[in-house]
N, C-alpha and C positions, 0 to 999 in steps of 0.2 A: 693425627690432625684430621679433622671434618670439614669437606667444604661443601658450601652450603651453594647450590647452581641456582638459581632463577632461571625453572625452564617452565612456561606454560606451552598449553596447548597447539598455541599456531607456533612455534620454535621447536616442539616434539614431532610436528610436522613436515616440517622443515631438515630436520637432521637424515641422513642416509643412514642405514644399518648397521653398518661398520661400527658410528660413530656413538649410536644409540645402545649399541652394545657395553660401550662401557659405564654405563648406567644402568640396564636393564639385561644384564647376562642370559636369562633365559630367553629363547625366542619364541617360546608361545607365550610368552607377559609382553616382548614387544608388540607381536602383532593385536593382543588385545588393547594396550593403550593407545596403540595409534587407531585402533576401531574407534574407541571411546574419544579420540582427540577430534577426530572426523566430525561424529554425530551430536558433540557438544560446543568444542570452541570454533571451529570452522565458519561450520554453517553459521550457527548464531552470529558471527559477525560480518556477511553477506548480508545475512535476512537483516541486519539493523540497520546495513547500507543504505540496502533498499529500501527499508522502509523510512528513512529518511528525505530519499531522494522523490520517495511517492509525496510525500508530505509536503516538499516542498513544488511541485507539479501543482496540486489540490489547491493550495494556498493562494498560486499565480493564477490559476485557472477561477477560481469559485474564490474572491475577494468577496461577495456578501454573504449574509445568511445562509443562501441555499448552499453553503459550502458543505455545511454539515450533512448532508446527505451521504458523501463520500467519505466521512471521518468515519472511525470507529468510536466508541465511547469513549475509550481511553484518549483518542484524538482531541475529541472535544472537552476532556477533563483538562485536558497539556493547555489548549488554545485559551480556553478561559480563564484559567492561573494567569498565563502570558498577559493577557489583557488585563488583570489585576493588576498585577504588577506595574503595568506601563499604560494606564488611559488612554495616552494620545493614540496608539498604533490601536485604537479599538472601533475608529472611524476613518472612512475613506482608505480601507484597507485593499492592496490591488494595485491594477495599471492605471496610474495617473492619468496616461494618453486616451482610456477609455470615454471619460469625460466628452459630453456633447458640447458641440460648437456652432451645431445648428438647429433651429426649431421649424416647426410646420405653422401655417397659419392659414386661416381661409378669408377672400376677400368678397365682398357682395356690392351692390351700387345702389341706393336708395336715391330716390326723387321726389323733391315735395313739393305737394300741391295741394296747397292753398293751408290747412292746418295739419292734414293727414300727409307722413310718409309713407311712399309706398317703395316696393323693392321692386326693380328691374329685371324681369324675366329675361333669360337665355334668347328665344328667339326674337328679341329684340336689340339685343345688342349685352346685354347686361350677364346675367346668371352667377353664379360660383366658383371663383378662381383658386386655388388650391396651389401655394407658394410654400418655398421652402427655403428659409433665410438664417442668416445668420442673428446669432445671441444677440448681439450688442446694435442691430439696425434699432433703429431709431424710427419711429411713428412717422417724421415728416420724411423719410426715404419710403416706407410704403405709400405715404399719400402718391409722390412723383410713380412711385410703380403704378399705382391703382389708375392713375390719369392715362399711363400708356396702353394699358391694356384695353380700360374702358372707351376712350379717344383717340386712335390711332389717328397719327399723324393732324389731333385736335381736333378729328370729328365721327361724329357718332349717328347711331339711324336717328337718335332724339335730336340733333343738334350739333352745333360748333361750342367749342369749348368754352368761346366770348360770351355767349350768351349767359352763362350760368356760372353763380356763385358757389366755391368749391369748399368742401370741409370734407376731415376723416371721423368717423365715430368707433365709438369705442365697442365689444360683445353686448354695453348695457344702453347704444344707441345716445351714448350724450360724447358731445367733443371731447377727443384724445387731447391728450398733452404732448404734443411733437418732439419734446425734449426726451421724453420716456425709449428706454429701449426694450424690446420686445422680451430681456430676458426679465427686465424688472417688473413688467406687467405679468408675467409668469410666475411670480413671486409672490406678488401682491394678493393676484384673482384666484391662483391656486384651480386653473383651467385647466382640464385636461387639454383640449386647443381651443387656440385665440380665434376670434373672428373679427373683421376691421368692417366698415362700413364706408362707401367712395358718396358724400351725401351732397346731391346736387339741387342746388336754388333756383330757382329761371328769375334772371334778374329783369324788375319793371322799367316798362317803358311807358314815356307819356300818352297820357289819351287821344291824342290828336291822333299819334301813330296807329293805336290799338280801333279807334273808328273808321281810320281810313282801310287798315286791314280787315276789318268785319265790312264793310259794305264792300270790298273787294272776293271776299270769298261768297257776299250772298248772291254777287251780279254770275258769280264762276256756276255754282251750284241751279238758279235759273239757267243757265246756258246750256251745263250739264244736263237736264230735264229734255229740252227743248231739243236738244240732237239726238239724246235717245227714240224721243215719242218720232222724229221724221223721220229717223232710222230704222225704228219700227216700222212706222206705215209705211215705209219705202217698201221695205222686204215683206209685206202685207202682200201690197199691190200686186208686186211682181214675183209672187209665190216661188220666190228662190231663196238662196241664203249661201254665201258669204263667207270662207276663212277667215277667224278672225286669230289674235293672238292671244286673245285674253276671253275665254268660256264665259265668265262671268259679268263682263260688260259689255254692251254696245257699241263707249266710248271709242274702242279699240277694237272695231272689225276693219276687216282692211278689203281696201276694193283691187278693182285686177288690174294692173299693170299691164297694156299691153307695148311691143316691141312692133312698129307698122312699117312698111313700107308703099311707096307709092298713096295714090288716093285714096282717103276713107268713105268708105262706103257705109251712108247710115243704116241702113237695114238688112246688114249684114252683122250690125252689132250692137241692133236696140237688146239684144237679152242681156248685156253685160251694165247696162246703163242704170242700174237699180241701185247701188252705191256712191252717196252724195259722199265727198271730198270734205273734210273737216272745214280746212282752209278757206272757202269760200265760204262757210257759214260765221267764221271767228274774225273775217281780216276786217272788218268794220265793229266788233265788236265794242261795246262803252268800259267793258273792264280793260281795254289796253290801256297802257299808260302813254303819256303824251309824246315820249322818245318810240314810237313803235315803227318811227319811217326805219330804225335803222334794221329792221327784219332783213334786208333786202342785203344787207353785208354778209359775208359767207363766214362761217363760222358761231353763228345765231343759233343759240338753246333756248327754246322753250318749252312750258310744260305742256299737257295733253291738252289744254281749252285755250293756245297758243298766247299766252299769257308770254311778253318779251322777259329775257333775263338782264341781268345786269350793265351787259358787257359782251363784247366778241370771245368769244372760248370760256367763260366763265359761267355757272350754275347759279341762279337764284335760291339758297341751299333751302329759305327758309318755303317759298312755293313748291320746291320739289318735294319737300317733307310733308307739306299739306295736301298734295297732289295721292288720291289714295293708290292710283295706279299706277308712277312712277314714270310716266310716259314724260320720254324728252323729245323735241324736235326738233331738228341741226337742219342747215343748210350748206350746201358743198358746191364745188364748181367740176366739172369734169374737166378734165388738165391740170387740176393744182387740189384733187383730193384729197392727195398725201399727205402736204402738208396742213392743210384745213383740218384732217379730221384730227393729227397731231395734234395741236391747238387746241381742239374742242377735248379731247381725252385727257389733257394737262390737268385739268381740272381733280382731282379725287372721289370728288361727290359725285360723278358719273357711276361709278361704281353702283350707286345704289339706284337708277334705274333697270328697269324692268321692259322696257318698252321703247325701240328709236321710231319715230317717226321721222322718215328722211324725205329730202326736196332736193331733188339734182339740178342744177341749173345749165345750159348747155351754153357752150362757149358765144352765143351770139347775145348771152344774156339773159335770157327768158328762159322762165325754170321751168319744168319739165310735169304734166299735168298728174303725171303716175306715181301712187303714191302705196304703202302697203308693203308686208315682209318680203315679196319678191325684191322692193328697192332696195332695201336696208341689206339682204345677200350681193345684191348687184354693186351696192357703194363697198362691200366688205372685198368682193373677187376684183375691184378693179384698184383699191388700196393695197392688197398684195402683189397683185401684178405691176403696179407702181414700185413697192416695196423693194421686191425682188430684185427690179433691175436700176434702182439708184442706191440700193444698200445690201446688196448679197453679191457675194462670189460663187462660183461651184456649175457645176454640168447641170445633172437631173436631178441631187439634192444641193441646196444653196445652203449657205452659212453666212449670218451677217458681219459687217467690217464695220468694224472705227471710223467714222469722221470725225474729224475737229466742228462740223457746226456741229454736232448731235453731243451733247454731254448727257447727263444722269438723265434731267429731265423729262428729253426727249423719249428715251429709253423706257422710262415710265410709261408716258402713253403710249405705245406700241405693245407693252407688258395688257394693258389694260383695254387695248383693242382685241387681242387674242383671250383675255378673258370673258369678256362682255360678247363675243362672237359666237364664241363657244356654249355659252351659258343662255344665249338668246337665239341664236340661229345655228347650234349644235355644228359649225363652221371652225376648223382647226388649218391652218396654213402649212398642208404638208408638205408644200413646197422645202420647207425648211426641213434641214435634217434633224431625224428626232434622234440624233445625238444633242444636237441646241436643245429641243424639246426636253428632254428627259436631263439634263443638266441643269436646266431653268425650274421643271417644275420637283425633283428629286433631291438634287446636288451632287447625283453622281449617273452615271451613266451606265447602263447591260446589254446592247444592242452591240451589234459586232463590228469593232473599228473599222477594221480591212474592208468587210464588206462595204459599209458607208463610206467609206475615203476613195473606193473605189467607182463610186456612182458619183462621185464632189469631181473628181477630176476630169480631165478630157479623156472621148472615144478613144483617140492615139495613143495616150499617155495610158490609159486602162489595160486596153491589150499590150502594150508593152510590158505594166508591171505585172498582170496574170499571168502571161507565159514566161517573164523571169521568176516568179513564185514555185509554178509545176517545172520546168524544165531549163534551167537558168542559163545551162550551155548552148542552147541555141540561139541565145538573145546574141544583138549587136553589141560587141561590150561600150563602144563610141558609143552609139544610140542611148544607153542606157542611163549612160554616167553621165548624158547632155539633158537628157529626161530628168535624173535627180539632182541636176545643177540648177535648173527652173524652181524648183520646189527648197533652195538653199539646203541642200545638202553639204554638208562637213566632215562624211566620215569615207574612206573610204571599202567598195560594196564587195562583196565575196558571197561565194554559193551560201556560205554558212551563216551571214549577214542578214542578207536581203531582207528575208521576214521581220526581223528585228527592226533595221533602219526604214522601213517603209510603215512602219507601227510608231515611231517615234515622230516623223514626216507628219501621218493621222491625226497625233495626238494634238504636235505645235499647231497644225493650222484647220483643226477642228473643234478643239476645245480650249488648247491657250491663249491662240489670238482673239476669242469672241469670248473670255471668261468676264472680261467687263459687262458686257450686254447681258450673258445670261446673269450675272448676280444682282443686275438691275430686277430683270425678269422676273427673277428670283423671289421678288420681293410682293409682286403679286402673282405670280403663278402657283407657288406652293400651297396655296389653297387648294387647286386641281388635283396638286399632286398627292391631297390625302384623300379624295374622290376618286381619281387613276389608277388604277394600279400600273406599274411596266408593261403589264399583260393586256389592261385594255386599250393601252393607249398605241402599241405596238397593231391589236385588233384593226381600230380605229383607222390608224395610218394606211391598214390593207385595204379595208372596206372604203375608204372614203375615193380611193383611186381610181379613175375611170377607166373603161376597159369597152371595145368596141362590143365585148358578148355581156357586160353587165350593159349599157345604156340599150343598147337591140331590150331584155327582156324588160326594161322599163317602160317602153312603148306600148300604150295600148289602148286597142282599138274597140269598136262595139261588135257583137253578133254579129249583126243584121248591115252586112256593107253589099253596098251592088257591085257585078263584075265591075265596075269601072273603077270605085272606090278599092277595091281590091287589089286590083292593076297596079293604083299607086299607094297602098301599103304596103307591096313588093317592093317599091321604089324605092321608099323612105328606110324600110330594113337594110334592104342591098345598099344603101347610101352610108348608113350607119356602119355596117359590116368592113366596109372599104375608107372612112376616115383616119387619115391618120393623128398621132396623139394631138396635133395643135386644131388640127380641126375641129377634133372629137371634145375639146374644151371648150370652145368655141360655141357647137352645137348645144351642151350642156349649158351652156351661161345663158344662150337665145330661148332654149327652152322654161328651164326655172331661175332664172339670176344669178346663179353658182355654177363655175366653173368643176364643183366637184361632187360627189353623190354624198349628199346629206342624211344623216342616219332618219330612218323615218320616214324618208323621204324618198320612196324609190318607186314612179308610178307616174309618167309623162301621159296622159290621157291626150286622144287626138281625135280631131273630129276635122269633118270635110264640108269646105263649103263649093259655095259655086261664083268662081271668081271668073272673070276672061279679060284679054285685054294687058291694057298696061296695068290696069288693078290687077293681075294675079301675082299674087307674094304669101310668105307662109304668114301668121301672125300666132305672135307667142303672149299668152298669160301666163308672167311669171309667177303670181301671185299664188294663182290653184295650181300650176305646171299644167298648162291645156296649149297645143297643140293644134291652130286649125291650119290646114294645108288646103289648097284647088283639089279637086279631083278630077281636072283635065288637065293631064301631060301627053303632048305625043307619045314620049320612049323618055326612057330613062338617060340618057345621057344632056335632055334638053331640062328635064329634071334635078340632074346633078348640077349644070351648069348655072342655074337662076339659085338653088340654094348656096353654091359655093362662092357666090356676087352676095350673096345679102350675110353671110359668115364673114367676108373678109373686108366689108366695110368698116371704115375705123369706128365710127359713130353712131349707135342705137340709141333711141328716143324712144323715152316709155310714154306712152297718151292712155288719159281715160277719155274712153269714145264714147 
């Protein structure tokens, strides 16, 4: 009898010798067919494994055309049969999930006037927005986008939103279908990208309005003329000239501010007299309108040819848009600054000034004759120092608090004071810690906790938690534990602790309790913050701090001084030298209107006159930062004492003499 095995090559493989033997008796025939089973049925069924498994790799990986790259011929012969066979799997072959969900699109803002559209350039407010939305948005959700981006918070450098009649156009400039969504216009136009159009109308108003606003602007633009050419011939006359703010116009030269005490003496200050005061040429003016008694209210904006605004704290938006220099003019009260200029910065369209001209009014009522960039520093250093101490906590850096009267609002304008300070009289309140700063203008913070938390806290409470930091056994453990019981401490503190729980301490009452304020801030600070870097704004924070050996080499004096004038530049240094920090702000605000050194600005020029008597007192132009001092003092200590009496009076009055 014969049986018949079914044995292939992977099972001849498989078998041990013994067992192969009885099949294959000789043992050099064994070891050839198992050579022969190796090098044929083996492998080859590996290799089809694999090459399987590569196939289907290939297929997942390269679902279109260019799959074929990675096939072999024979691959592409197999794939194509397959697709014969079965149509459907011959498109959209691949990962479903691939599939887009989103498209790009770019947004532009036309304006039209009169038959012609035109497009809205970038530095106007306008330019090319570049969004990235989803398939299925719909035309009338871009329009709402295109409104926010172009109208923030409903007003733009063109106008308020009221004014102008709104539509979307289409890449072919004719009105969109709102109901359309952006993937069907994709379908339709067969675009590589879409472009939308934000197309704005200036809605008509009756002519009565439009005549009375043209012989308004022609009475403004006569005025304009006419202060120029006296301004001119003024600084003709008196072959001098003037800081102004503004290179380019006249409008905006600004006269000296000075700071007097005692009697003024005219002929010790006919040279500074060459600068006429706006205000006295415009307060009779025929372009005011007939509510113009109320200037006299505190909180009063007008524009540069003191045209009244609307309202107390409010912007005539559409005078400041016509105004080309953007110059606003507020009025303030000294004792209730804070809140005044609050008020007046509630506004948004503040923002788009360029230029304050401020009018201090002093507590008996009668406003204050000095007018010019020194005021506008002077109204800034005494609204922080207000600031500081009815809404900050903290030692040498402050941090602000929550009040119940102060909601979002308010917050705003304070946001919008530190911008417009900064951006007009390069003025930062480093008072604040630029852990605030750098959370308002960033959203996150690089500056080193500890160290800041430790300048937030008291002298006492400082040295206690430094020496528990380096050497923690030596601290008082009572002491300590009654230290972080002030500060709501809940955990309790150990050698290994300490740094941890006094970081945590930092964080709650440096960042978490003031995260409201800053994300107020937030909202107009980040501007700066894409101007700033951490690095200069930390710069900034170093340089603007006064220091008794930076303000010494800001002084300075001429050549040509006589011993006696000399005498008392000795004074004035060694006086400097020996100020301590509240003095030394003090002296800095008397000489240029800022408590702080202004980048820029670093150069108190001084000059000596000849004063005797009850008239001898220093007198400061904050405006150029000029410095005139007596140059008769017995001794320096009769010196020290007349300047430390006109520093620690509460009250400085700026006059043009």
């Amino acid at each position: 009898m014969v049986y018949v095995c079914k044995i292939d090559c992977q099972v001849i493989l498989l078998l041990s010798d013994d067992e192969l033997t009885k099949y294959i008796p000789i043992y050099g025939d064994r070891i050839a067919v198992k050579d022969f089973c190796k090098n044929q049925g083996g492998t080859g069924s590996k290799s089809k494994k694999k090459k399987t498994l590569l196939q289907k790799i290939r297929k997942r990986l390269h679902p279109s055309s260019k799959r074929n790259l990675f096939k072999t011929k024979k691959d592409i012969d197999e794939s194509s049969s397959d697709s014969d066979d079965n149509p459907s799997t011959s498109k959209n072959i691949g990962n479903d999930h691939a599939a887009k969900s989103e498209r790009r699109i770019e947004l532009g803002w036309l304006m039209k006037e009169g038959d012609r559209m035109k497009q809205v350039r970038g530095p106007t407010g306008g330019g090319t927005r570049h969004l990235i939305v989803d398939k299925d948005t719909l035309v009338s959700a871009i329009k709402e986008t295109a409104l926010k981006l172009y109208f923030p918070e409903g007003i733009s450098p063109r106008g308020k939103i009221e004014n102008f009649v709104v539509d979307i156009m289409d890449f072919k400039r004719q009105s969109a279908n709102l109901d359309l969504s952006v993937e069907n216009i994709y379908d339709r136009s067969k675009m590589r990208l879409l472009r939308f159009y934000l197309l704005t109308v200036p809605k008509e108003r009756d002519n009565t309005e439009q005549e009375k606003n043209s012989t308004t602007r022609t009475k403004e633009n006569e005025d304009q003329k006419s202060v120029s050419q006296l301004l001119r011939l003024e600084n003709h006359e008196n072959n001098s000239s003037h800081s102004s703010y503004n290179e380019h116009t006249s409008l905006n030269m600004c006269s000296d501010d000075e700071i007097q005490f005692g009697p003024v003496l005219a002929d010790i200050d006919d040279i500074y007299d060459s600068t006429i005061p706006l205000n006295d040429i415009h307060t009779q003016s025929d372009s005011q309108p007939e509510n113009s008694y109320i200037a006299n209210d505190p909180g009063i904006i007008t524009n540069s040819l003191g045209i009244i605004a609307d309202g107390p704290g409010l912007i005539n938006n559409e005078q400041l848009f016509l105004d080309p220099f953007h110059s606003v003019k507020i009025r303030v009260h000294r004792g209730n600054l804070m809140i005044e200029m609050m008020k007046i910065f509630s506004d948004p369209t503040i923002m788009y000034a360029t230029f304050f001209d401020v009018s201090m009014i002093l507590p008996t009522g009668k406003a204050e004759e000095g007018v010019g960039e020194g005021i506008f520093r002077d109204c800034l250093t005494e609204f922080w120092n207000e600031f500081m101490d009815n809404c900050c906590i903290g030692n040498s850096q402050k941090v602000p608090t929550i009040r119940h009267d102060f909601q979002e609002e308010q917050w705003l304008s304070i946001g919008r004071i530190i911008f417009k300070g900064w951006q007009i009289a390069n003025y930062l309140p480093i008072g604040l810690s630029i852990i605030v700063m750098e959370n308002a203008m960033y959203g996150k913070f690089k500056s080193d906790l500890m160290e800041n938390f430790l300048c937030f806290i008291t002298e006492e409470d400082k040295t206690l938690f430094s020496t528990a930091l380096k050497d923690y056994e030596s601290v008082d453990n009572d002491e300590l534990i009654e230290a972080l019981e002030n500060h709501s401490c809940r955990s309790a503190v150990t050698k290994e602790s300490i740094t941890r729980i006094l970081l945590e301490i930092a964080h709650k009452e440096m960042v978490q309790e003031c995260n409201f304020i800053t994300d107020a801030w937030a909202k107009i600070l980040s501007q700066l913050g894409q101007s700033l870097s951490y690095e200069n704004l930390t710069e900034i924070y170093s340089k603007m701090e006064p220091s008794n050996r930076k303000v010494t080499k800001m002084l300075h004096f001429s050549d040509n001084l006589s011993n006696l004038e000399r005498e008392v530049m000795n004074h004035l240094q060694r006086y400097v030298r020996e100020l301590d920090k509240v003095l030394l702000k003090k002296f800095l605000r008397f000489c240029t209107g800022s408590d702080l050194i202004l980048d820029g600005k670093d150069t108190i020029t001084v000059e000596f006159v000849v004063l005797d008597g009850f008239g001898r007192r220093p007198i400061a132009h904050t405006c150029g930062r000029v410095l005139r001092i007596p140059r008769n003092y017995e001794n320096f200590t009769i010196f020290r004492s007349e300047f430390n009496n006109i520093l620690n009076t509460s009250v400085w009055v700026m006059d043009i003499v």
